[in-house]
C-alpha positions as CSV (number, residue, x, y, z in Angstrom):
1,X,25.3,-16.0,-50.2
2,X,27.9,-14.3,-48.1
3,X,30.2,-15.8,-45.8
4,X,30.4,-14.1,-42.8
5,X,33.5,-13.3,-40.5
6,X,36.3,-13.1,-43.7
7,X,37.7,-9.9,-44.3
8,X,39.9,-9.5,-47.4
9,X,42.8,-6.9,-47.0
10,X,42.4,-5.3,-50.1
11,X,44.9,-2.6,-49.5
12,X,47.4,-4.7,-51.9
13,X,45.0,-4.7,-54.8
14,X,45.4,-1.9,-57.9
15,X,43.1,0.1,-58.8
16,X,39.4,-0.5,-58.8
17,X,39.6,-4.1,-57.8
18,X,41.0,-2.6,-54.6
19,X,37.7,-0.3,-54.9
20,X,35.5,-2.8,-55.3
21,X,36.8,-5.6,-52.6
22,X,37.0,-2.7,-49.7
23,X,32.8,-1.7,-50.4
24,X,32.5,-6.0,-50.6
25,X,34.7,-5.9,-46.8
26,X,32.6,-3.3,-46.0
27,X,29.5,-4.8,-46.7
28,X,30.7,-8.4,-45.2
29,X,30.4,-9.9,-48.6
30,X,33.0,-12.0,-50.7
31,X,33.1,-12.8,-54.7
32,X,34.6,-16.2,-55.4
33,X,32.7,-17.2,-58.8
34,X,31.9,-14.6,-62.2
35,X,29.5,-15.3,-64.7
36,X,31.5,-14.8,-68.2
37,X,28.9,-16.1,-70.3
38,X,27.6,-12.5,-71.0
39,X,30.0,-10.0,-72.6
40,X,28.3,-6.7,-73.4
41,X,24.5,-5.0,-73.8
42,X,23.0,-7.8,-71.6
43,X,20.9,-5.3,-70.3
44,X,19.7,-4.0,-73.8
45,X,15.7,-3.9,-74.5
46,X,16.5,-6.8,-76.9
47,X,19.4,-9.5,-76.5
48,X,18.3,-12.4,-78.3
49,X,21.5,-13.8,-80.1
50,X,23.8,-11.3,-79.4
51,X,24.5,-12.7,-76.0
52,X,26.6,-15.2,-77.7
53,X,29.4,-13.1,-79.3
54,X,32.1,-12.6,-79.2
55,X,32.4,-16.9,-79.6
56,X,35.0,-18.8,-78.7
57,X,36.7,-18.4,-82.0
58,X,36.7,-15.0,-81.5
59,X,40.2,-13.7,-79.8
60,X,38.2,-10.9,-77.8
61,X,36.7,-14.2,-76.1
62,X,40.2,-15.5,-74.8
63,X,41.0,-11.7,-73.9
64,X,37.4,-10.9,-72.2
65,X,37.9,-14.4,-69.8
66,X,41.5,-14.1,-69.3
67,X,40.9,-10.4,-67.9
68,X,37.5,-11.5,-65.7
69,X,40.7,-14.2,-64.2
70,X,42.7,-11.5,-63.1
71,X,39.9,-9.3,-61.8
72,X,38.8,-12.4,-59.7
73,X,42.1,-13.4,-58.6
74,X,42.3,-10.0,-57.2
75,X,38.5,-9.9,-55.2
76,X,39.2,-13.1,-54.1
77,X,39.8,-13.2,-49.9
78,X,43.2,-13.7,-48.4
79,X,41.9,-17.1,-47.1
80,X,39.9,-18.5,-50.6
81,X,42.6,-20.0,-53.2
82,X,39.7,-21.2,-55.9
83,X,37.4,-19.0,-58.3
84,X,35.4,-20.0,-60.6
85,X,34.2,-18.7,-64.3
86,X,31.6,-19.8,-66.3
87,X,31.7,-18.5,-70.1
88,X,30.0,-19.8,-73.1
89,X,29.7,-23.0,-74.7
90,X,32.5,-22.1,-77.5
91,X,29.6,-21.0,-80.0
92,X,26.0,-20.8,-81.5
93,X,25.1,-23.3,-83.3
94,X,24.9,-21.9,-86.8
95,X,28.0,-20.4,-87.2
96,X,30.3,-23.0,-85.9
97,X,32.5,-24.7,-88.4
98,X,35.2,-27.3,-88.6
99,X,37.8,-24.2,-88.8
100,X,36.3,-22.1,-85.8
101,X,36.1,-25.8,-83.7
102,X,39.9,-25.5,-83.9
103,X,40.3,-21.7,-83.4
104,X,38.4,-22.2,-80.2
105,X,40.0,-25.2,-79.0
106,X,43.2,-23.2,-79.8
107,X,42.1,-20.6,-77.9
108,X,40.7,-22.6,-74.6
109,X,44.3,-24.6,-74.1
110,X,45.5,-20.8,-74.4
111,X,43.2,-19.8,-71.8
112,X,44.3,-23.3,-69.5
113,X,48.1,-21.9,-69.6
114,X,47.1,-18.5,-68.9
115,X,45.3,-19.7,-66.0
116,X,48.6,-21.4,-64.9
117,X,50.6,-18.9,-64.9
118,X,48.1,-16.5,-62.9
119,X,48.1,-19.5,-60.1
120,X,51.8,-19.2,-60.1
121,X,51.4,-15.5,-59.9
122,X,49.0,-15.0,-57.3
123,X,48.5,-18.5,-55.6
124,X,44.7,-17.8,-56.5
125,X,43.5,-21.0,-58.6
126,X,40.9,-19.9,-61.2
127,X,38.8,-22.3,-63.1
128,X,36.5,-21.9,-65.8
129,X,33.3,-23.6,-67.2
130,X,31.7,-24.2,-70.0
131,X,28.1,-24.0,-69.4
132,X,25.7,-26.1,-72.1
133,X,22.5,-24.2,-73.1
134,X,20.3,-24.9,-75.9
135,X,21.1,-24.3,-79.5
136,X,24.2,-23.9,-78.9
137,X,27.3,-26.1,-80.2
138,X,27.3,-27.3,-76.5
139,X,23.9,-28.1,-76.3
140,X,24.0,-30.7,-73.5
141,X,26.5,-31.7,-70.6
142,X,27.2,-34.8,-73.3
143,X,27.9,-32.3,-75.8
144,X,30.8,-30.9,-73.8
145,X,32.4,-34.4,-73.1
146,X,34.3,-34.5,-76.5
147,X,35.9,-31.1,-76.6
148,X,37.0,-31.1,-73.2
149,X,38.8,-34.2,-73.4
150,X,40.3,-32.8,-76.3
151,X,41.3,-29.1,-73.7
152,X,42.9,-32.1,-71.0
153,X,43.5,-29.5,-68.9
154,X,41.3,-29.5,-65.7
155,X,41.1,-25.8,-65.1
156,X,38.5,-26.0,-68.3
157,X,35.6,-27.4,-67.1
158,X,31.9,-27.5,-67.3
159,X,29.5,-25.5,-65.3
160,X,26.1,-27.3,-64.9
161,X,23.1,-24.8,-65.2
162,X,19.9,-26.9,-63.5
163,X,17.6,-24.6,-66.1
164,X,19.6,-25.6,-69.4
165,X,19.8,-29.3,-68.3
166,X,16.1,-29.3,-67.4
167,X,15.1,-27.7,-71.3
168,X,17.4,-30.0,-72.9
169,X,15.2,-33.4,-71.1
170,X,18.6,-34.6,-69.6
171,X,18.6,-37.0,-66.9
172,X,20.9,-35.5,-63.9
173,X,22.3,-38.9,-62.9
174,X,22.9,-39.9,-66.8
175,X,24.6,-36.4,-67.4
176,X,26.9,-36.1,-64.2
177,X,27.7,-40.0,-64.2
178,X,29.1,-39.4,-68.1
179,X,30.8,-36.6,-66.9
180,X,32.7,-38.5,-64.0
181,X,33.4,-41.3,-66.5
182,X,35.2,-38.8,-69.1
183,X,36.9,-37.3,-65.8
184,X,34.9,-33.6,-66.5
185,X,35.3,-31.4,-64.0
186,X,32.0,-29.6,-62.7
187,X,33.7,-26.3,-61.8
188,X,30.6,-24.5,-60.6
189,X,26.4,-24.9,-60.8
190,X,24.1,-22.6,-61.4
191,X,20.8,-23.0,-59.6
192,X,17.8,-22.4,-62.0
193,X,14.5,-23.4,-63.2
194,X,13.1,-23.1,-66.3
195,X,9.4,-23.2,-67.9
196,X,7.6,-26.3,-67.9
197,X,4.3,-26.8,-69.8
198,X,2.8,-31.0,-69.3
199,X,0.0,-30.5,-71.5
200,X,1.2,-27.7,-74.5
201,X,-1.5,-28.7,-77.4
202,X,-4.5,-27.0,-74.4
203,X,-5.3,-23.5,-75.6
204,X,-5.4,-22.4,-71.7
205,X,-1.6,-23.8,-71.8
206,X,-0.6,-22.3,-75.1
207,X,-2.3,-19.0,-74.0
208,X,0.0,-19.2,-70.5
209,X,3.1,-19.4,-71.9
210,X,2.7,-17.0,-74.7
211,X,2.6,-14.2,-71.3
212,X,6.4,-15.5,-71.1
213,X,7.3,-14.8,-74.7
214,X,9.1,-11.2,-74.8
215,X,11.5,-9.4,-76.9
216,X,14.5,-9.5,-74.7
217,X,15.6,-12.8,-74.4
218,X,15.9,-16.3,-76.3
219,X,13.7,-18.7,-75.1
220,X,14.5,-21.9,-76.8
221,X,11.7,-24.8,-76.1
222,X,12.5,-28.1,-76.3
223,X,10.1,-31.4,-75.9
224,X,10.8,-34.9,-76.1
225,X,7.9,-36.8,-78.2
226,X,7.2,-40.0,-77.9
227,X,6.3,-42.3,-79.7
228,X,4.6,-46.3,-79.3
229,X,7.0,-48.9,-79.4
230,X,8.4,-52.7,-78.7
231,X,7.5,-56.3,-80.1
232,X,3.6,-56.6,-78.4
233,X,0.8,-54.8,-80.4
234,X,0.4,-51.4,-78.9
235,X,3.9,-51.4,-77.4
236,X,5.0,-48.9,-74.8
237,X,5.5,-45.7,-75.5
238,X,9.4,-44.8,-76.1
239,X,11.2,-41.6,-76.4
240,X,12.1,-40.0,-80.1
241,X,14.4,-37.6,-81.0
242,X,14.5,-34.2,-79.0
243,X,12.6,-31.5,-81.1
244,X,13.1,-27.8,-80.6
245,X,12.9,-24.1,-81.2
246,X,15.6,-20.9,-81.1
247,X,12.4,-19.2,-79.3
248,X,9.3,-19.9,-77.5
249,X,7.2,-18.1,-79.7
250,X,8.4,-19.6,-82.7
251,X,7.0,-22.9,-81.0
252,X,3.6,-21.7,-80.4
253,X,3.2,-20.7,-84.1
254,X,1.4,-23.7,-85.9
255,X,3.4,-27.1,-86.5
256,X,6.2,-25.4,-85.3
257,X,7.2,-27.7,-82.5
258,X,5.2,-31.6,-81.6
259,X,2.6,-30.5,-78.7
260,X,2.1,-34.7,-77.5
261,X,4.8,-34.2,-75.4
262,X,5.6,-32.0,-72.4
263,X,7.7,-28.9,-73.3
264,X,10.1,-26.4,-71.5
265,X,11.3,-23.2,-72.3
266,X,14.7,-21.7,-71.3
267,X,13.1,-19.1,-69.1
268,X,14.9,-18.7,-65.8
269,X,11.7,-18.5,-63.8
270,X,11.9,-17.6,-59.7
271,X,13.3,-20.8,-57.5
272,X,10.6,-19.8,-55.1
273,X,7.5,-18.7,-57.1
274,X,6.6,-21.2,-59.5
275,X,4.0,-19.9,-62.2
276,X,0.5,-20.2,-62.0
277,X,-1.4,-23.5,-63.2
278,X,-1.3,-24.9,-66.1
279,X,2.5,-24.2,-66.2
280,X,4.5,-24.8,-63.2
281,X,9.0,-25.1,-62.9
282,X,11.9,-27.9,-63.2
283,X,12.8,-26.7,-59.6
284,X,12.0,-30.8,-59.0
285,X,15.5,-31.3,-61.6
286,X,17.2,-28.9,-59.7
287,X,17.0,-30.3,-56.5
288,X,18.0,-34.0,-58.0
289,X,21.2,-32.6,-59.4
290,X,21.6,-30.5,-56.3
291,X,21.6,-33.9,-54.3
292,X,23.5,-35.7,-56.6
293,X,26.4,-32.5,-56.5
294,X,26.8,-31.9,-53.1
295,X,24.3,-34.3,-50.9
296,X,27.4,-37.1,-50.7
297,X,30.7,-37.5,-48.5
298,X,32.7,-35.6,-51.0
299,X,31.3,-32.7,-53.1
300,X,31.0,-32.7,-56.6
301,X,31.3,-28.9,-56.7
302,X,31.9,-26.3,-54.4
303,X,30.2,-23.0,-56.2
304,X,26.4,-22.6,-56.4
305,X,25.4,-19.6,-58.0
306,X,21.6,-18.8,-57.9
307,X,21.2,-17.3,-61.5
308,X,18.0,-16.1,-62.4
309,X,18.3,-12.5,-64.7
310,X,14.3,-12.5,-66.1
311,X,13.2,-10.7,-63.4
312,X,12.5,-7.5,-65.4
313,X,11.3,-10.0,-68.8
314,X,8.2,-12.0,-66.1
315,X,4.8,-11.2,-67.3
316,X,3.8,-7.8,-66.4
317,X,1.8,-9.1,-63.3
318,X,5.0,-10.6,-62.3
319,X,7.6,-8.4,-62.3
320,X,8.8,-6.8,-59.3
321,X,7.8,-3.2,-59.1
322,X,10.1,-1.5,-57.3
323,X,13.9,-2.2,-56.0
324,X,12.6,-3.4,-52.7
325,X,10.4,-6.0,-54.3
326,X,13.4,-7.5,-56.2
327,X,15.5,-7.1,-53.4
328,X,12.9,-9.4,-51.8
329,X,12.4,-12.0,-54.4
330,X,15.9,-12.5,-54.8
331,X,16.4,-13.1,-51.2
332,X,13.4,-14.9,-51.2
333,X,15.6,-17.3,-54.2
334,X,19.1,-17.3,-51.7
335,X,16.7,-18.6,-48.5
336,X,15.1,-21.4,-50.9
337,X,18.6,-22.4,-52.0
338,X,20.3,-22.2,-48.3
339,X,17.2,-24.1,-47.3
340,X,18.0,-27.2,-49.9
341,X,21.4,-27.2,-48.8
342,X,20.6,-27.7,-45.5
343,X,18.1,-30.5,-45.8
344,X,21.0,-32.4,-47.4
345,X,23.4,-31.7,-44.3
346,X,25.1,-29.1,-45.1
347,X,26.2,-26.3,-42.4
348,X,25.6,-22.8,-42.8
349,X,28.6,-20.9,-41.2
350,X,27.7,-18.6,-38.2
């Protein structure tokens, strides 16, 4: 959302970051946090696993992130010292080996020290996030514990995406708690919801979220069986392991994925339109992390990004038509999350 009332003086700025911040004065808008995750053709008819090269192993990571820092540094207003990054989770799962593990961490302490010197530079601090999402070598906000304590450096953090934490069945208060015990930092959020189905083995259930399973984007579904359990005869019924798919229609083939158990689907779905019955949203785990980040005396984090890019993969009957109907929805998405702030006493600046 933009602050009003800052304007940048971008007359010092080369080139076309000095472009770019005079049409942001002009429009009274400011940039303070980037989303690195994605590095080319995210617009591409089909996406799937290609949004997650170049890795974190890859040099053209390090030199795609260390670039976005300088652009930011340079958009950033004369009065804002802090951006924020978020990038990928070092790797897909598959093709991440002892050998890469190192060439990334290599590369991320590379990144810290670059991001050093540009706060020396330009007094502009930039921070970057890992950001957990499903299948990938950071799958979960646990995940990312071990090889950022390894980084130590606290420009390399995490950033907490409400959708992935949601599809991955992680408890807000268990994930941020471990985080603050390791001493992680939660550079930024992102605000999103994913797909959540209660009852997935009901053919009107199955036959609703198939609409959601299209050709552009992965849609790994997770779901937590259970299972009955403890010393009395019939027990209570105890969480297994988490089971889970690359994509969402790879879980609705046969036997492909346990359908006792709710399931979600990494599909960023509108904060303010639900879907239709049977299915609805994890908006409910996005407002408990939301609470827990920011609804205390001291904030956990200081960037909230609303980040929802499916508009154009929503079931046909979905999709916004037109520019002004996506124009709409996302404000619609930017009042919902100024709303939630509010309500947990924050002030929205005049």
């Amino acid at each position: 959302m933009a602050r009003q009332g800052c304007r940048p003086r971008a007359g010092h700025r080369p080139g076309r970051a000095a472009r770019t911040a005079r049409e942001l004065d002009r429009r009274g808008l400011e940039v303070v946090t980037l989303n690195g995750f994605p590095y080319e053709g995210f617009g591409a008819e089909e996406v799937k696993y290609r949004v997650y090269k170049p890795d974190w192993a890859d040099p053209e990571r390090l030199a795609h992130t260390t670039a976005l820092a300088r652009v930011l540094a340079q958009l950033l207003p004369d009065d804002v010292t802090e951006g924020t990054i978020s990038t990928l989770p070092l790797a897909w799962r598959t093709t991440f080996d002892a050998t890469r593990a190192a060439e990334a961490r290599t590369a991320l302490v590379a990144l810290a020290q670059r991001l050093d010197a540009l706060a020396e530079l330009t007094g502009k601090s930039i921070r970057v996030g890992l950001e957990p999402e499903p299948g990938c070598t950071v799958e979960t906000t646990g995940d990312a514990i071990a090889p950022l304590t390894a980084i130590g450096h606290d420009r390399i953090g995490i950033c907490v995406d409400t959708c992935h934490l949601a599809t991955s069945f992680e408890d807000p208060g268990t994930a941020l708690d471990a985080l603050a015990a390791a001493d992680i930092p939660v550079v930024k959020s992102q605000l999103s919801a994913a797909l959540h189905a209660e009852h997935p083995h009901l053919p009107d259930v199955r036959a609703a979220l198939a609409a959601f399973d299209e050709p552009r984007f992965l849609h790994q579904t997770r779901t937590l069986p259970h299972e009955p359990g403890g010393a009395a005869a019939g027990g209570t019924l105890v969480a297994t392991a988490l089971r889970g798919t690359d994509d969402l229609g790879e879980a609705l083939t046969r036997h492909a994925l346990p359908d006792s158990a709710p399931w979600r689907a990494h599909f960023h779905v509108p904060l303010h339109a639900p879907p239709a019955a049977p299915l609805t949203s994890t908006l409910p785990v996005l407002k408990d992390t939301l609470t827990r980040l920011v609804g205390g005396p001291h904030p956990r984090t200081r960037h909230l990004e609303v980040e929802t890019y499916t508009w154009q993969a929503l079931p046909p009957e979905l999709r916004p038509r037109a520019r002004p109907q996506l124009a709409d929805g996302i404000a619609a998405e930017l009042t919902l999350a100024r709303d939630l702030l509010t309500e947990l006493g924050l002030k929205e600046l005049p």
